[in-house]
Phi, psi and omega in degrees: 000129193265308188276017194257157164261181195280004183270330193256324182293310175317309192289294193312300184311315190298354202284287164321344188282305204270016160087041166304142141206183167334293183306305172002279217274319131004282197317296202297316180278001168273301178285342145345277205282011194270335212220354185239121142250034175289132202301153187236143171238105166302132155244129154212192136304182188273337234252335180281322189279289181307341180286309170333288186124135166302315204272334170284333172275349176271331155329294157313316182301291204270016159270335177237022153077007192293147206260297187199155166244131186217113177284105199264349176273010183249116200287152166308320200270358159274352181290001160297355179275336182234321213302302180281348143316304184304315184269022165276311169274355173072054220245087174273177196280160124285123156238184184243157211226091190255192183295108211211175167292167164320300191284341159293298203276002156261018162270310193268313175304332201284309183258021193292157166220119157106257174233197185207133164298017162028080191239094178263060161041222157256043180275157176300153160328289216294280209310326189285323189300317195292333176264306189310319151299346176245002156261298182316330177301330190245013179190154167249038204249160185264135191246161175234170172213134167322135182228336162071226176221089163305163151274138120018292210262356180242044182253358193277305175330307227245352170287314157094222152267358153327181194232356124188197207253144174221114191267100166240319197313282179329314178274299158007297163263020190262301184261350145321296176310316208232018190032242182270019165275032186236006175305255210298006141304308194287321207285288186320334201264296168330310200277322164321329177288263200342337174261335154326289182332289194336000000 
């Protein structure tokens, strides 16, 4: 993992230590899909979906209904490698979106699919609010913002005018501490955000 904090590198290892891949994460969202149609977004790197095969993992994606994929090691100007796959399955891109100039950041919302990632590094509210605006000028796709493993109580701060939060660092260390005992950590802890929101 190139792009992780050590809470998501921790996490990867347990996964793989506990024999995780791809088919894994197939299996989980087919079961998912028994009792759910809330839409799902694969994250992975490039290098597992090319070990896959492209046209069978974006195949695959629209055999378990997933809604969208965000490849986190793949530069915008590389998604022609997977792009016509996606849109064979009807499979959108994610992209992610750090702090960049105007025209990179109305390049990249002009060509966005599905949503958009919001990862503001270290800009100020005012920088973050400020990009979030140049992207609503070139798209309607609904944006998220890294919220990582945030408090609770700052989640209304750092969602902004986003439209939501994408919590991964936080349920992570959550099941580092308490393994499978960390469900009703990870449930309290999302409703905290959530009545935050509210």
């Amino acid at each position: 993992p190139i792009a992780d904090e050590p809470a998501q590198k921790d996490a990867a290892l347990r996964g793989l230590e506990a024999g995780a891949n791809l088919a894994c994460a197939f299996k989980i969202v087919e079961s998912v899909r028994e009792t759910s149609d809330v839409p799902v977004s694969l994250v992975s790197y490039l290098n597992p979906i090319f070990g896959y095969g492209y046209k069978e993992f974006f195949a695959r994606c629209a055999e378990c209904s997933i809604a969208t994929v965000f490849i986190i090691d793949m530069p915008y100007e590389e998604r022609t490698e997977v792009s016509e796959f996606a849109e064979e399955f009807g499979i959108g891109l994610v992209s992610a979106i750090y702090p960049a100039s105007s025209k990179r950041l109305e390049l990249l919302a002009d060509n966005a699919d599905g949503f958009i990632y919001l990862v503001p590094m270290k800009a100020t509210s005012e920088e973050v609010e400020s990009m979030i605006a140049t992207i609503r000028e070139n798209t309607d796709i609904p944006i998220t913002i890294a919220f990582g493993a945030g408090k609770p109580e700052d989640a209304k701060k750092v969602i902004g005018s986003a439209d939501g939060l994408v919590i991964g660092s936080g349920v992570v260390e959550f099941i580092g501490a308490h393994g499978s005992a960390a469900e009703p950590e990870i449930v309290e802890y999302i409703q905290k955000i959530a009545k935050e929101l509210d």
